[in-house]
C-alpha positions as CSV (number, residue, x, y, z in Angstrom):
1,X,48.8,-9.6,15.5
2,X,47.1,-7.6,12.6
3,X,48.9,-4.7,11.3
4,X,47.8,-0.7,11.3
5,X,46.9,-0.8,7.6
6,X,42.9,0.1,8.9
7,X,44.6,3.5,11.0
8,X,44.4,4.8,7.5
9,X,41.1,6.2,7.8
10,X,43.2,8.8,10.0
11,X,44.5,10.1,7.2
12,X,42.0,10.4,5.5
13,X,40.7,12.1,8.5
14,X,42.9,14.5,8.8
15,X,41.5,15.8,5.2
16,X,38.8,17.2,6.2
17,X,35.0,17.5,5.4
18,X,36.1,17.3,1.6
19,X,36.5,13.4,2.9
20,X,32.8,13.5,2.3
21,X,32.6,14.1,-1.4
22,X,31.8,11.0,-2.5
23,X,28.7,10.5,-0.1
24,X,25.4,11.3,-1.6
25,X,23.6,14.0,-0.6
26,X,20.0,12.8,-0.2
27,X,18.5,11.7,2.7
28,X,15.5,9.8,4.0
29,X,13.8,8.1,6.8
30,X,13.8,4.7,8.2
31,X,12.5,2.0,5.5
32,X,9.6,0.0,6.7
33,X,6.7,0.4,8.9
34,X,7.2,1.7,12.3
35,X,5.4,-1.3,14.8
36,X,2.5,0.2,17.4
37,X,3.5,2.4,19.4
38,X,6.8,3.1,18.4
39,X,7.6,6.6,17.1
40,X,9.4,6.9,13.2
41,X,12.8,8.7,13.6
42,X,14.5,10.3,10.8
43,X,17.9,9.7,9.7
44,X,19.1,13.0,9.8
45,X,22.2,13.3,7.8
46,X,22.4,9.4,6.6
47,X,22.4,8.8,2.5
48,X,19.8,6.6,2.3
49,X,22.1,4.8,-1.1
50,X,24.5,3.3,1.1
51,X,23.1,2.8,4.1
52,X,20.1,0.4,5.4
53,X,18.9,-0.5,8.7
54,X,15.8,-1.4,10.5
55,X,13.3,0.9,12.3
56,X,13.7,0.5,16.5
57,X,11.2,-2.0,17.1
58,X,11.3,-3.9,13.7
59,X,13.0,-7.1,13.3
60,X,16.1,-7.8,10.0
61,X,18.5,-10.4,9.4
62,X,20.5,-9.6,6.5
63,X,22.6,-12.1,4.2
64,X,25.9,-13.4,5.5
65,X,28.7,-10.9,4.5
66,X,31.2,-12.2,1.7
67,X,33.6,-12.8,4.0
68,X,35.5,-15.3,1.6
69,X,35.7,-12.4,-0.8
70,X,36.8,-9.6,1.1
71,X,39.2,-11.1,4.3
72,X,42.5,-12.7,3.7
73,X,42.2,-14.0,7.3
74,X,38.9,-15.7,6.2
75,X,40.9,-17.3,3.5
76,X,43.6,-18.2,5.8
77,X,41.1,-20.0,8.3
78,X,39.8,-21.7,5.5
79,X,43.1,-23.4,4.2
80,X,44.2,-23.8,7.6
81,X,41.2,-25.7,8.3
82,X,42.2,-27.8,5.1
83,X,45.7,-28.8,6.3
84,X,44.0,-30.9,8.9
85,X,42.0,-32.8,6.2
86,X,45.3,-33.1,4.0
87,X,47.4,-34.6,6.7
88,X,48.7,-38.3,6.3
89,X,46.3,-40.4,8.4
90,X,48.8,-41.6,11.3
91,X,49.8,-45.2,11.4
92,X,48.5,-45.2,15.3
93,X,46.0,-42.4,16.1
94,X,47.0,-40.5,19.6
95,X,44.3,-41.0,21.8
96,X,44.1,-37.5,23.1
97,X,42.8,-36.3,26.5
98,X,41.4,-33.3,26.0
99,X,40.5,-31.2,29.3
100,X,37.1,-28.6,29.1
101,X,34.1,-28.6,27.0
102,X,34.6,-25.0,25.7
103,X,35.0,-23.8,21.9
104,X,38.5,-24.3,23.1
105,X,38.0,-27.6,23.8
106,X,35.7,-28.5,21.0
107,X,37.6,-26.9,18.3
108,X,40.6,-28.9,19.5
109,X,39.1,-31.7,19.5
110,X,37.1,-30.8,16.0
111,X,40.4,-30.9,14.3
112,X,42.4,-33.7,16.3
113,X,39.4,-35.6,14.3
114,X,40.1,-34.4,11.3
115,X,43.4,-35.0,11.2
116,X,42.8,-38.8,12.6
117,X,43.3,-39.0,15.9
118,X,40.8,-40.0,18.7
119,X,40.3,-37.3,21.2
120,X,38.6,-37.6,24.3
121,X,36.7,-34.4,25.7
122,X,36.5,-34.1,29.1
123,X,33.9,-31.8,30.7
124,X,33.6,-31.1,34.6
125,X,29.8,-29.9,34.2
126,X,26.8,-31.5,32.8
127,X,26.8,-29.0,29.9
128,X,28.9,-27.9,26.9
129,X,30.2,-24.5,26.4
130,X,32.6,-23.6,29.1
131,X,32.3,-19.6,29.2
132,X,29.2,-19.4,26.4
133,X,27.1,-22.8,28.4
134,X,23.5,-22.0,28.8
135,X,20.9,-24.1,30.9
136,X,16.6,-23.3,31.3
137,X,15.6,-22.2,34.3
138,X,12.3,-23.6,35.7
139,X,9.9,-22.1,33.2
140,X,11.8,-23.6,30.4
141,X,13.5,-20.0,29.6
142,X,17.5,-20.0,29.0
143,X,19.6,-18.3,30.9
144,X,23.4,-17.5,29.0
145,X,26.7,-17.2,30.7
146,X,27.3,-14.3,28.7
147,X,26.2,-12.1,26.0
148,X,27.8,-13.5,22.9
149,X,28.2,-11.7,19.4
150,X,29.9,-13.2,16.3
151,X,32.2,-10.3,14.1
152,X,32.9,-10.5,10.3
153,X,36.5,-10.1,11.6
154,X,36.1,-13.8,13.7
155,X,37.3,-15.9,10.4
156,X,37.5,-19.3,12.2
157,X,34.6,-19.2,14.1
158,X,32.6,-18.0,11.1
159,X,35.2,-21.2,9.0
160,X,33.6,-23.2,11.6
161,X,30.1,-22.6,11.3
162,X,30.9,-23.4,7.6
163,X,32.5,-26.9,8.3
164,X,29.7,-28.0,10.1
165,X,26.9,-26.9,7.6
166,X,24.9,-24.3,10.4
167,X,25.9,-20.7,8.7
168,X,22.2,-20.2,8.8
169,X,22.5,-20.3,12.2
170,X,24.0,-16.9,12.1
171,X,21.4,-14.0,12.5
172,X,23.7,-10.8,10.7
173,X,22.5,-7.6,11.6
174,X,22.9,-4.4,10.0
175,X,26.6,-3.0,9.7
176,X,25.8,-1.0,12.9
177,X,27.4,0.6,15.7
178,X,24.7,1.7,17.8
179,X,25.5,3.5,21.3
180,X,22.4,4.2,23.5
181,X,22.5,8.3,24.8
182,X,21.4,8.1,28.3
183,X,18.9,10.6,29.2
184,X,18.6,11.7,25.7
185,X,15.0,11.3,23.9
186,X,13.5,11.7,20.8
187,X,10.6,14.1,19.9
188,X,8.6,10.9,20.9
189,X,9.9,10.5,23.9
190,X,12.0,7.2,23.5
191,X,15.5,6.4,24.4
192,X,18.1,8.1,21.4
193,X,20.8,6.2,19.7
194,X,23.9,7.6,18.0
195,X,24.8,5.1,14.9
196,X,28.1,4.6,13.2
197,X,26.7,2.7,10.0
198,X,29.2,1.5,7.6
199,X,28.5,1.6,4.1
200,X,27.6,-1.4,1.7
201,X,28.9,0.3,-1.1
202,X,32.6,0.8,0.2
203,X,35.0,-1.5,1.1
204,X,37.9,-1.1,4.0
205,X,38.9,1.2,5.1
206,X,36.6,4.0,3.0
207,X,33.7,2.5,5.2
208,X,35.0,2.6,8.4
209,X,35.9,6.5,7.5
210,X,32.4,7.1,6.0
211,X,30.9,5.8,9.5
212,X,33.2,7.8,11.7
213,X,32.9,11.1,10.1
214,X,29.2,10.6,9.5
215,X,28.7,10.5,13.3
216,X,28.4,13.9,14.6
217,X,27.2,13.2,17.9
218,X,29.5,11.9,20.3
219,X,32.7,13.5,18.8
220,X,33.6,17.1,17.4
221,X,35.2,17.1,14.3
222,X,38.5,18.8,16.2
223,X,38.2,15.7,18.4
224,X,38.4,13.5,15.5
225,X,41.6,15.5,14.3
226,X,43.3,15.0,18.0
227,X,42.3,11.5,17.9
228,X,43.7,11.2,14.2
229,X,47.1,12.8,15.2
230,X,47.9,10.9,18.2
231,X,47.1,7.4,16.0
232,X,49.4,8.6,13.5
233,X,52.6,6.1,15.3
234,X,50.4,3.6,14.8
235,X,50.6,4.1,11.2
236,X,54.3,5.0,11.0
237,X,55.4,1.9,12.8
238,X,53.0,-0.7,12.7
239,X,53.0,-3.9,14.3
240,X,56.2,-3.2,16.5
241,X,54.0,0.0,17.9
242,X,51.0,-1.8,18.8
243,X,52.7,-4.3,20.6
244,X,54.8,-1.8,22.4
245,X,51.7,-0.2,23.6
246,X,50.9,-3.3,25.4
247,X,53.2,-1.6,28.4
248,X,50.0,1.2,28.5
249,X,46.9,1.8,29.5
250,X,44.5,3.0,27.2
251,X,44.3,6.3,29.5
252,X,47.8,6.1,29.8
253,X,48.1,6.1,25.9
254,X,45.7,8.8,25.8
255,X,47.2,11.0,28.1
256,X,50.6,10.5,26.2
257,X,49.4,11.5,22.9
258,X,47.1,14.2,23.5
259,X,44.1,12.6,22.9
260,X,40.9,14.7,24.3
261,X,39.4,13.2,28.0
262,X,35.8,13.3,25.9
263,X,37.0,10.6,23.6
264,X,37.8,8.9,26.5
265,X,34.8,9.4,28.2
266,X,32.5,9.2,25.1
267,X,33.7,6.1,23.1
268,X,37.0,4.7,25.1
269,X,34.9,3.5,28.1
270,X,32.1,1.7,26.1
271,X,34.8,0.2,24.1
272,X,36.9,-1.3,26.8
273,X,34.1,-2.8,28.7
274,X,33.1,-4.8,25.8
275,X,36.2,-5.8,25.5
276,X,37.5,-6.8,28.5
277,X,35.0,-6.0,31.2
278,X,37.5,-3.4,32.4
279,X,37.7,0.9,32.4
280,X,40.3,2.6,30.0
281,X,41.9,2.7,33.5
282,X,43.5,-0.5,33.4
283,X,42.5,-2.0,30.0
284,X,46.3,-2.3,27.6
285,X,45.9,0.4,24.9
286,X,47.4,-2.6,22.3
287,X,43.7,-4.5,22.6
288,X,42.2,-1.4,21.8
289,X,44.4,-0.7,18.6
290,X,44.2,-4.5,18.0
291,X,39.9,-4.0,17.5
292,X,40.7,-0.9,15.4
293,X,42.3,-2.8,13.0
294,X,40.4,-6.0,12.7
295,X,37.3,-4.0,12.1
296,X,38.5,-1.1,10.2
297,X,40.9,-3.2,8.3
298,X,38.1,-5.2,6.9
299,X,35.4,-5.0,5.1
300,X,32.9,-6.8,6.8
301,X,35.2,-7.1,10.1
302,X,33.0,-5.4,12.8
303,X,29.7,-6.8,10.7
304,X,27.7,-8.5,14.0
305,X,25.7,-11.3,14.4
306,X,23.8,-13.4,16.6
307,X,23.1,-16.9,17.4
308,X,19.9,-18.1,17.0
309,X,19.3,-19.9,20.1
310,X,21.6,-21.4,23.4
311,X,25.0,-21.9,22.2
312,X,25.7,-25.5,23.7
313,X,22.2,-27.0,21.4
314,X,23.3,-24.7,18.0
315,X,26.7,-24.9,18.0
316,X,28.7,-27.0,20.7
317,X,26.5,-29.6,20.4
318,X,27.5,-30.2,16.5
319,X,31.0,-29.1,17.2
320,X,31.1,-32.4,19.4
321,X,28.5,-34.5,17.1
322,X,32.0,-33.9,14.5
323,X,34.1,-35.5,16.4
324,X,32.0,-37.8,17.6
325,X,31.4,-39.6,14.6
326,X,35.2,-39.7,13.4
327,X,35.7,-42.0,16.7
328,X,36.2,-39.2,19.1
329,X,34.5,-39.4,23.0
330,X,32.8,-37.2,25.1
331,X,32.5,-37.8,29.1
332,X,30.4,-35.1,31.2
333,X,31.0,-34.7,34.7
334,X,34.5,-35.9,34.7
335,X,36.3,-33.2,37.2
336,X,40.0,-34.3,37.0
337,X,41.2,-33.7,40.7
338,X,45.4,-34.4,40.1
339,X,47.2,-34.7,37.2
340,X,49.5,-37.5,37.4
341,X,53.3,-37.4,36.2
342,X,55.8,-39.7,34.9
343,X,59.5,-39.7,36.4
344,X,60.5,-37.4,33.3
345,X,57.6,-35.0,34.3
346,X,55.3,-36.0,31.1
347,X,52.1,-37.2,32.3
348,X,51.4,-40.2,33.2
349,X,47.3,-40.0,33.4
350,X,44.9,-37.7,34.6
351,X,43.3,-38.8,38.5
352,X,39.1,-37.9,38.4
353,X,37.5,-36.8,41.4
354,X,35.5,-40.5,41.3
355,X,39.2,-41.9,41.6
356,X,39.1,-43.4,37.9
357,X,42.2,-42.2,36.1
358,X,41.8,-41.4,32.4
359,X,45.3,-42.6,30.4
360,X,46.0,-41.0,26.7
361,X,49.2,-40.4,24.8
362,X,49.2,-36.9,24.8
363,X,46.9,-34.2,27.0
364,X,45.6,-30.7,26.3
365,X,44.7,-28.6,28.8
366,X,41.6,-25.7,28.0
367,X,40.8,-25.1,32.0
368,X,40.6,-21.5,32.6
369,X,43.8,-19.8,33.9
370,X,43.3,-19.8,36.8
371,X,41.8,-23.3,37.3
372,X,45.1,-24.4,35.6
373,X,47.0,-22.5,38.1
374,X,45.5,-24.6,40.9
375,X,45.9,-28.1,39.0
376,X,49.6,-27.7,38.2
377,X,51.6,-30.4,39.3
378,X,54.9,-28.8,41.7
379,X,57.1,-30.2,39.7
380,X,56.5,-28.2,36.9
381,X,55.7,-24.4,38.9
382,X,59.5,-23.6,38.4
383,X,59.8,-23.9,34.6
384,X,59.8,-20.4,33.6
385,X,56.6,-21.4,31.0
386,X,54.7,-22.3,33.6
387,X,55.7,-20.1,36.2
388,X,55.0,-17.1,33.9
389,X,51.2,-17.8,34.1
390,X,50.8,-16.5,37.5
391,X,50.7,-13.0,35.8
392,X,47.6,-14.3,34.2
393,X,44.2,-14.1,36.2
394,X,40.8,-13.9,35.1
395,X,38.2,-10.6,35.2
396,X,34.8,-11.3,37.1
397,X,31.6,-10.9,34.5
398,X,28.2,-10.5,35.6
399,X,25.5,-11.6,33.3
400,X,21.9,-10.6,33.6
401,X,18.8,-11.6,32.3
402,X,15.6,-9.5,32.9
403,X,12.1,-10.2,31.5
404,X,9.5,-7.3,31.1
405,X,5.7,-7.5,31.0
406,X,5.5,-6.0,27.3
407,X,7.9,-4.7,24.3
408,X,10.3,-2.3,25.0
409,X,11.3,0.0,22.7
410,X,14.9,-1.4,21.3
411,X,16.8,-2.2,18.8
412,X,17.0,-5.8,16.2
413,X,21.3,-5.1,17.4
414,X,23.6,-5.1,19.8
415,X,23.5,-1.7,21.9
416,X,26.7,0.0,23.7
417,X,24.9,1.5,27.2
418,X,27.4,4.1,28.1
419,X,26.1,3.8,31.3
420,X,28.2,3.8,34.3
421,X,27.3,0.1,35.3
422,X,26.7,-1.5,32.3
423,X,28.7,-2.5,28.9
424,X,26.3,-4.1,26.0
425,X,23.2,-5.3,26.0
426,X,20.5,-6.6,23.6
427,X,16.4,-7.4,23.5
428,X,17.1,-10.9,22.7
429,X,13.2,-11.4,22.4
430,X,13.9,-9.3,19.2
431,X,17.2,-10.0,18.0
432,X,17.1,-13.9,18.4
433,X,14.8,-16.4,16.8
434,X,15.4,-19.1,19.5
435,X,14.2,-16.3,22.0
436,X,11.5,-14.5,20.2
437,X,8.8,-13.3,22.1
438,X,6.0,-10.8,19.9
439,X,4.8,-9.6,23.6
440,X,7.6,-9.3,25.9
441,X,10.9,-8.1,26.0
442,X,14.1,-10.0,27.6
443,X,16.8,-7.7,27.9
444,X,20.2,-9.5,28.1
445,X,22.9,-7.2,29.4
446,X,26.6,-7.1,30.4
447,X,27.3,-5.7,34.2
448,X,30.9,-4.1,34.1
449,X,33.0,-3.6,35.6
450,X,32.2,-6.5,37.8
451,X,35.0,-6.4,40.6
452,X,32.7,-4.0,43.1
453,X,29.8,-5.9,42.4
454,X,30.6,-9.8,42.2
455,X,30.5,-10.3,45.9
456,X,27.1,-8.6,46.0
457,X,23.3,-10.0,46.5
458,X,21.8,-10.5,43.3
459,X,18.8,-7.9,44.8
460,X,21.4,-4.9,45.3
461,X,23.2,-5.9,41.5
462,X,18.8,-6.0,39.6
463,X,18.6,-2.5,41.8
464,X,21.6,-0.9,40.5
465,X,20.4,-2.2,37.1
466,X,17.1,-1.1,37.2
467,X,18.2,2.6,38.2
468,X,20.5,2.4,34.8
469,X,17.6,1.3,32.9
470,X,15.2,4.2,34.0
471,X,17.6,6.7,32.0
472,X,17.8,4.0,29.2
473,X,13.9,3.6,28.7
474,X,13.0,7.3,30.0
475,X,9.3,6.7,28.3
476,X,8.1,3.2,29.2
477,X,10.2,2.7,32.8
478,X,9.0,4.5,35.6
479,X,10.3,4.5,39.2
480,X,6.7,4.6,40.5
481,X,5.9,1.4,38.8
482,X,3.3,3.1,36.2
483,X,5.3,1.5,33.5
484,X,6.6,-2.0,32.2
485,X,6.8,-4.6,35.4
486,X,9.9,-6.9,35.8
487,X,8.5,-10.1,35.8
488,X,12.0,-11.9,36.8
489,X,15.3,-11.8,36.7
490,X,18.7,-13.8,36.5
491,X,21.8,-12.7,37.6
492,X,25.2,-15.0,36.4
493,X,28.4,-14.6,37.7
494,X,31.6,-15.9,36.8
495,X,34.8,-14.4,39.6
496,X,37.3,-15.6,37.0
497,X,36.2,-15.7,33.4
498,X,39.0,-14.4,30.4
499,X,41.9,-13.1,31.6
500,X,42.2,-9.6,32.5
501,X,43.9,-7.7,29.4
502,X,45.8,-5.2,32.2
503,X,48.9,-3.6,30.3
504,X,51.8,-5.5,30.2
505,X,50.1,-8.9,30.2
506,X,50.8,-10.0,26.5
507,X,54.3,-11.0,28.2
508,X,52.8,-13.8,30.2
509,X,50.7,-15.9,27.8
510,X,52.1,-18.9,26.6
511,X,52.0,-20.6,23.2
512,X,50.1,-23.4,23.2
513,X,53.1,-25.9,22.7
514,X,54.6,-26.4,26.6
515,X,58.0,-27.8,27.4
516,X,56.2,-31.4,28.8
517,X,56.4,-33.4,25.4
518,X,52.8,-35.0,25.5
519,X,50.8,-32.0,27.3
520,X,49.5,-29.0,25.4
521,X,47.7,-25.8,26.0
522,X,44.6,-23.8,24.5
523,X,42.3,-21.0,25.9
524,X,41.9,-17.5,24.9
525,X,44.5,-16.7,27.6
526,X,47.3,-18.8,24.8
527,X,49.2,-17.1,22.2
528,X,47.2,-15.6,19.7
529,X,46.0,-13.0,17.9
530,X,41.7,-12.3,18.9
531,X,42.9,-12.2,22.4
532,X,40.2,-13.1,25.1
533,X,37.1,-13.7,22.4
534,X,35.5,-16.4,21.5
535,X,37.6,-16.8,18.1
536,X,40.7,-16.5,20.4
537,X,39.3,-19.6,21.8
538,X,38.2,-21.2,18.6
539,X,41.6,-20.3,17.2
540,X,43.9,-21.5,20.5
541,X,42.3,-25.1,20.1
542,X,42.8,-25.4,16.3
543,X,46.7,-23.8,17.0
544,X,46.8,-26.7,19.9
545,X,45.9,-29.5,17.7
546,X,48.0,-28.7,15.0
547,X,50.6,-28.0,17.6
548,X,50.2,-31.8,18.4
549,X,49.2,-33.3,15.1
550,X,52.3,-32.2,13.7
551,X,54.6,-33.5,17.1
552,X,52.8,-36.8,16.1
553,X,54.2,-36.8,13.1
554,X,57.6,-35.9,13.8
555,X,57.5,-38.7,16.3
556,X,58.0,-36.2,19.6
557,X,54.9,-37.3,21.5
558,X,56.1,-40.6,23.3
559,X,53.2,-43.2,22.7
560,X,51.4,-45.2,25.6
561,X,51.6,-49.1,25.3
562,X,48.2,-50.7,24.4
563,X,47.3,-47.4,25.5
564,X,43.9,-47.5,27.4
565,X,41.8,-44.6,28.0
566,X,40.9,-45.4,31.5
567,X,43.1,-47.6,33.7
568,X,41.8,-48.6,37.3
């Protein structure tokens, strides 16, 4: 876990407006050209010296951030990522069976390769990607398993993109936070948009306090204080605190501390369900204060980006072209249906549904919890590690995809709805390359929470959306069908995706080393610290291989005879 150091901007806080001192005073309006159509709004109360950021309507990617320069943890990736390369080559390289296609997969596998073993990916599905897959529809569009965005504060997913030579793949966006204020318009009748911008010019935490107490209109400057004051444990004891808070909700927490309802109900809600698909309700205060510090801790931390296309073709695919050509293998539609034990309950060999049985030295496991759950052995559903997971499930997502007969008026970012029934969404017609459309928009959006919804007709869950979209686009969507037309639609549901941060559940996830000598774990469900993201995937498989790398080398991992990797 990252410590409290970013819960200084409370202090700072807690000064007052004389915070503000070192903020030019003058102001200005957006820089560039408005596009057709779309009204200019002035950035009332924004020094135009630190802060710069696209018009609604007008596409810009910005350079990648200097994350090398500014984040220790980015440094960290990067070394981490070197002690695979530095490794002695093995006399024998493990033949590794490595269970799910997923960035937890992938990455495993990525650095099993690099550290000279031959791992052998093994996908159920006829596409890479596990929770971020993608696949075209009939007209060719894609249609995403989720709505994905890449943070400054990801360091070895960002290392990643690196190793593989597709940074440019990365579209960066302004230093935004950008919530959308539902039923609120502009003088031009548009949809309005509070912004927390975060300051070139300053580094951590000085930005994060410059784009907090610039913000005027979703807290009070009392609330700010309340807020401040109940965050000031978090600053006294750290670490241990944060953890601790794991046993609360983030209402809970609230309640306890003295926090205002309206922070609650005007940030706290948005936050959650981008987090975790899940209301302050039930979501553990400790993921919230683990965000806060990530992004306020670092410069660049909460800095967004975007992909630039599908994620399996821009980045699984090379992910798995690494590995391939350092003698790795990939096999798609390989469902394992039992996994097979040895007298001393190490595995033997994993059975496939097409009765084939795949035979390594050593196995890693990146099925979903609750997949895993059902593919246990019963042998091994009494050791406590194992056991220990049934506290683990998975939240349902719903992901929906809805194309529009002409431009909406949105932002080149990612957009917090505040709306009852949705979390983020995005024009990815504007804010992706691989997506752009001049004519049309295709709004990508996040439907949580899901629970209520999941077992529902996709007509009643584009209905519910629809009615949330009216007060979103007040000017260009109209009940009575006078503005833009849905042309289609695409509703994606996962039951059981990342596991549901409820408090308390930082007790049940295991650490990616099990007590069965040749099988190992990953998933964003494992130990570690970016929790259910896709750098706490990324990160699980790289802390699984070098889990096994080094138990190769110690000489732990019992090796196969003529080991073959699929036996009759």
């Amino acid at each position: 876990m990252m410590g409290v150091r970013g819960n200084a901007f409370v202090v700072l806080m807690l000064a007052g407006k004389g915070a503000l001192a070192f903020v030019p005073s003058s102001l200005t309006v957006f820089k560039g050209t408005a596009p057709l159509g779309v009204g200019r709004q002035s950035r009332s109360s924004v020094p135009s010296m630190i802060f710069d950021y696209p018009a609604p309507g007008v596409r810009k990617d910005y350079p990648r951030p200097p994350l090398e320069e500014t984040s220790q943890n980015q440094r960290d990736a990067a070394a981490f990522s070197q002690s695979f390369v530095d490794m002695p080559r093995p006399g024998r390289p493990l033949q590794v069976a490595v269970i799910g296609a997923g960035l937890a997969g992938l990455s495993c596998a990525k650095y099993l390769s690099d550290a000279g073993h031959e791992p052998i990916v093994l996908e159920a599905r006829d596409v890479l990607g596990g929770k971020v897959s993608a696949w075209q529809d009939k007209d060719g569009d894609w249609i995403e398993t989720g709505l994905h965005i890449f943070f400054g504060a990801y360091p070895n997913v960002n290392q990643m993109f690196t190793e593989l030579g597709i940074r440019d793949r990365l579209q960066w966006k302004s230093h935004s936070m950008i919530f959308a204020m539902p039923g609120q318009q502009t003088t031009d009748g548009f949809q309005r948009f509070s912004r927390f911008e975060f300051p070139d010019l300053l580094p951590a935490p000085l930005n994060g306090l410059v784009a907090i107490l610039l913000n005027t209109e979703m807290l009070t400057f009392p609330e700010k204080i309340q807020f401040g004051i109940g965050l000031i444990p978090a600053i006294l004891f750290g670490q241990k605190y944060v953890e601790e808070c794991d046993s609360l909700t983030v209402t809970e927490w609230m309640s306890k501390q003295g926090v205002p309802d309206r922070v609650n109900d005007e940030v706290f809600i948005a936050m959650a369900k981008a987090l975790n698909f899940i209301d302050p309700d039930n979501l553990s205060m400790t993921v919230v204060l683990t965000a806060l510090n990530r992004f306020l801790q670092e410069t660049h931390g909460s800095k967004m980006a975007f992909l630039d296309g599908p994620p399996p073709t821009r980045l699984c695919q090379p992910m798995a072209d690494h590995m391939l050509a350092r003698g790795g293998e990939l096999r798609m539609n390989q469902r394992i249906s039992e996994i097979l034990l040895n007298d001393d309950k190490t595995v033997k060999g994993l059975k496939m549904q097409d009765g084939s049985v795949v035979v390594a030295d050593a196995y890693v496991s990146t099925m979903p919890v609750d997949v895993l759950k059902l593919m246990l052995p019963d042998e091994w559903r009494p050791i406590p590690y194992f056991d220990k997971l049934n506290g683990l499930t998975g939240v349902p997502v719903i992901n929906i995809h809805m194309w529009f007969d002409r431009k909406l008026t949105t932002v080149d970012h990612l957009l917090f709805s505040r709306s009852p029934l949705l979390s983020v969404y995005a024009d990815m017609s504007l804010t992706c390359k691989g997506y752009r459309d001049d004519e049309k928009s295709m709004l990508e959006l996040v439907f949580a929470p899901a629970k209520d919804w999941i077992g529902r007709p996709d007509a009643d869950i584009i209905e519910a959306t629809m009615d949330e979209l009216y007060r979103l686009f007040p000017n260009e969507l109209n009940k009575d069908g006078s503005g833009a037309k849905l042309l289609k639609s695409a509703v994606v549901k996962t039951p059981l995706s990342v596991y549901e941060a409820t408090a308390g559940r930082e007790l049940y996830r295991p650490v990616q080393t099990s007590p069965i000598s040749n099988f190992f774990l990953a998933g964003c469900f494992t130990k570690q610290k970016y929790l259910a993201s896709m750098e706490g995937a990324t990160f699980s498989g790289k802390l699984a291989a070098k889990a096994l790398a080094d138990a190769a080398a110690a000489g732990t991992i019992p090796l196969k005879e003529a080991a073959s990797a699929v036996a009759a």
